[in-house]
N, C-alpha and C positions, 0 to 999 in steps of 0.2 A: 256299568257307570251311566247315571242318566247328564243328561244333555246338560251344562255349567257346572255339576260338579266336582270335584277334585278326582283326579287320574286314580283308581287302583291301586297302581304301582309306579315307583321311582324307577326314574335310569338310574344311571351311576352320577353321573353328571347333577342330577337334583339331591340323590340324597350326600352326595358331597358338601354341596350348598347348606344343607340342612344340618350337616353334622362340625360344618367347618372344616373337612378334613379336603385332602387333597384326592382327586379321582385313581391315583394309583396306591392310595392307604385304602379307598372303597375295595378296589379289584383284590390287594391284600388280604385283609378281610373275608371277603365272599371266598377267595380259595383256601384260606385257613377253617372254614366253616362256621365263625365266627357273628354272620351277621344273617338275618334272613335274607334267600333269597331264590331266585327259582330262573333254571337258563333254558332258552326260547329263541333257536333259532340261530344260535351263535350268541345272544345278545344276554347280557344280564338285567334282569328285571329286581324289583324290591319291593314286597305286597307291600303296602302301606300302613294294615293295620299292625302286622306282624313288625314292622319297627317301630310303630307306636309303643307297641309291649315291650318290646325288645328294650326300647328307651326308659322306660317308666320302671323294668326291672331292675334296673343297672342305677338309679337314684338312692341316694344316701341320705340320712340326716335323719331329725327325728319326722312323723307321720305328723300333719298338721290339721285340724280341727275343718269340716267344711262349713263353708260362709253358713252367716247366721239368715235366713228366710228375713224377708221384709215385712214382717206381718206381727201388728199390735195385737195379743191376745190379752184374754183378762175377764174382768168386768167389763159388761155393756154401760156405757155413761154416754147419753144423748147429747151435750155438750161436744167431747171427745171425738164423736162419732161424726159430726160436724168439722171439729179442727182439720178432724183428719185429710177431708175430704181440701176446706179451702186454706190450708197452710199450704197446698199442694207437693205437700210429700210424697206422692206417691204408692206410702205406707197400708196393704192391706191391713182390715180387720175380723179376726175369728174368736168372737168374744163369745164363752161359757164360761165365765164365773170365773171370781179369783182364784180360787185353790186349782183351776185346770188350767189358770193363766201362770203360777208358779211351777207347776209341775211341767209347762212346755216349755218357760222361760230355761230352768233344769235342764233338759232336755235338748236346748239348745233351736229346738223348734219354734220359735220366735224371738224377736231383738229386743223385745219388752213386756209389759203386760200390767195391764190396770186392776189395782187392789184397794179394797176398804176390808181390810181384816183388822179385827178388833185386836191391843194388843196391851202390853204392858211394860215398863222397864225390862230392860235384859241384864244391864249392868248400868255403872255408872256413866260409862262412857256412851249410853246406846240412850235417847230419852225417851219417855214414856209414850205413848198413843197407838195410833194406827199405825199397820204394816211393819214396823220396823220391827216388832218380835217376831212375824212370821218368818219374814226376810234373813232375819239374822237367823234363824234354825234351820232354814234351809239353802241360804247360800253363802253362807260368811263364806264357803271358801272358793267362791266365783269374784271374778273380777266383775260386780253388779251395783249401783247405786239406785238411790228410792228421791224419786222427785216428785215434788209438791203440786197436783194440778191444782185442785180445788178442795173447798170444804163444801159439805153440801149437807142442805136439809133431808131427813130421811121422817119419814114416819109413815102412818094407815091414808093408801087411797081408798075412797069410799064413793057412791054413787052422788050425782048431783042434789044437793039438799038433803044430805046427808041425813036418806030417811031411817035409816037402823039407830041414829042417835048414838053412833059409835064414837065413843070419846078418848080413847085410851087401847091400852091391849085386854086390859078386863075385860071390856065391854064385848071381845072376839068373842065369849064363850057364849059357844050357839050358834053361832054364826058361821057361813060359809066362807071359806080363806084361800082366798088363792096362794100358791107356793113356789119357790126356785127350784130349779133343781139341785144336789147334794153338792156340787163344785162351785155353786153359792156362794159368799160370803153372807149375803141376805138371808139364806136359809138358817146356817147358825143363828145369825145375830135372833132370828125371827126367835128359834128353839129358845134362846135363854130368855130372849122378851116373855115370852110364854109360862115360862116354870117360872118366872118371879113374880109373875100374877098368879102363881098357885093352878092353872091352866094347863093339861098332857097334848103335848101337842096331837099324838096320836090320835084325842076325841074331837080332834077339829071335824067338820064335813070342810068339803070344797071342790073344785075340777080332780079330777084324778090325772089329768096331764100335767106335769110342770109348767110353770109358763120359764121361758129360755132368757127373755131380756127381761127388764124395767119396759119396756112399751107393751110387751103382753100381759103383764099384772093389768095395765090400765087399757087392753082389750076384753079383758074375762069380764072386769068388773063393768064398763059400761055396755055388753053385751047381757048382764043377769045372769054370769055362769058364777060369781062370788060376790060376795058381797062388802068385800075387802083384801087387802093383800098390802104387803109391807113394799114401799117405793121412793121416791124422790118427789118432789115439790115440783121441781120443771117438769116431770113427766107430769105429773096431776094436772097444771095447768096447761099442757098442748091439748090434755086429751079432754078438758073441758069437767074434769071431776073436783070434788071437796077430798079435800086435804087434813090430817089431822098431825100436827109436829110433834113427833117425838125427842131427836138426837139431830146432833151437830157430829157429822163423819168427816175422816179425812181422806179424801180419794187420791191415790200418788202413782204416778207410772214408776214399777221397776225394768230397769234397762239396762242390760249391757255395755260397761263404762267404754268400751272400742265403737259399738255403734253411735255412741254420741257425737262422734266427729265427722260422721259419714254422711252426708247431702241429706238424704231422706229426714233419720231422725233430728238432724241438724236443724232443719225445718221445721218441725211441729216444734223444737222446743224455743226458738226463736220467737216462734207466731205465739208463744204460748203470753209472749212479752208486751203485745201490745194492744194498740187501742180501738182494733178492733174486736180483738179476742172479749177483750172485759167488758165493751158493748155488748156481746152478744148471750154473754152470761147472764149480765144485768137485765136482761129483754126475756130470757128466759124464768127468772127467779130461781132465786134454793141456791144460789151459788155466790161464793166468796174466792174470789181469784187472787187476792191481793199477796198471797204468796206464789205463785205461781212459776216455775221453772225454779225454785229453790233447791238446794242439797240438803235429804232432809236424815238421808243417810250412805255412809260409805262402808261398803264389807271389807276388812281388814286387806282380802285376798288383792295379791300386786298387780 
């Protein structure tokens, strides 16, 4: 036992205390062989850990789910990334892409997770757009709702003075292209941009590393390792680059309907409400907040 921490072992007298029972139901016990315990002298002793087990064996009911981690996974969104920090949630973030941010959400290994998956009707009751077909195939039967951050501009970061004259995703053929990694949503979205301009994405050149977030596309490209890659408008404009628009996305936290009442997330979605949150959007560019903390979907699951 080192020096403040908790004794070993009980007398009889503590673990009475501990169990409610009276010191001569403990002595009971210990001579029926009933309860751990080990005698020392005359005295009876009670290892500590061994009625921790002892205790936790003898527990009924059903086995209970443990706590959800405190940590936004998802999509990286530099907006987000910001809330996170001054809403003061608390809330870590371990953002590799939507589809790794569903599969932890899943998983139970985060309390939410940021998506721009492209989608479509599921039914009548489910509307059409972003996220809400992924959502519904993969968790209708989680107790998880899909809230509204932002809309945001997506299309081609390109070098300043956009000297390749890249205008469009046609214009990538030939061109070096920076890329997400495969838990992307960006990386899809990119693949179908691609094949509708008649374009294999396979013939692209570009980095052979993925770039991880939205702020590494807009490192490859102003360092001259590509000469484009698909990204956000406010990323384009921190990092001093031409911007070319393609799409109007809709980026939504999905969350876990129990963490929403709990301090942390309670926070970011509060902060999501006010007037400094949509300043900070508006200073950014590429972003349309005006829905912002909405219900934009709920999984049937109770």
């Amino acid at each position: 036992m080192t020096e403040g921490s908790a004794p070993d072992h009980l007398t009889t007298k503590e673990l009475a205390a501990l169990l409610r029972l009276s010191e001569r139901k403990i002595y009971d016990l210990a001579a029926q062989g009933e309860v751990p315990c080990v005698r020392l002298v005359g005295k009876l002793l009670f290892p500590r850990d061994r009625i921790e087990t002892w205790i936790a064996a003898a527990r009924s009911g059903p086995d209970l789910p443990p706590p959800l981690p405190a940590i936004v996974a998802g999509s990286h969104d530099p907006l987000l990334d910001w809330a996170l920090r001054e809403s003061g949630s608390t809330l870590a973030a371990y953002f590799d892409g939507s589809h790794d941010g569903l599969d932890r959400l899943a998983g139970r290994a985060a309390l939410a997770a940021g998506l721009h998956i492209e989608g479509k009707a599921v039914d009548d009751a489910a509307p059409a757009g972003w996220n809400v077909e992924a959502c519904a195939a993969r968790l209708s039967t989680r107790p998880v709702a899909l809230v509204e951050f932002a809309w945001r501009m997506r299309g081609l970061l390109v070098a300043p003075g956009n000297p390749h004259g890249i205008d469009g995703i046609a214009a990538l053929a030939g061109r070096r292209v920076a890329r997400r990694q495969p838990s992307a949503a960006s990386a899809s979205l990119l693949e179908r941009l691609l094949k509708g301009a008649g374009i294999a994405p396979h013939d692209l050149a570009g980095p052979a590393s993925p770039a991880r977030t939205e702020a590494d596309i807009a490192t490859m490209i102003g360092e001259g390792a590509a000469d484009a890659g698909l990204g956000l408008a406010s990323v384009a404009a921190q990092a001093g680059l031409d911007f070319v628009p393609l799409l109007r996305e809709r980026f939504d936290l999905c969350l876990w309907r129990s963490a929403a009442f709990d301090p942390p997330l309670r926070r970011l979605l509060d902060f999501l409400r006010t007037e400094r949150f949509a300043q900070r959007a508006a200073r950014m560019g590429g972003y349309d907040v005006s829905g912002a903390g909405q219900i934009v979907w709920n999984s049937p699951a109770p």
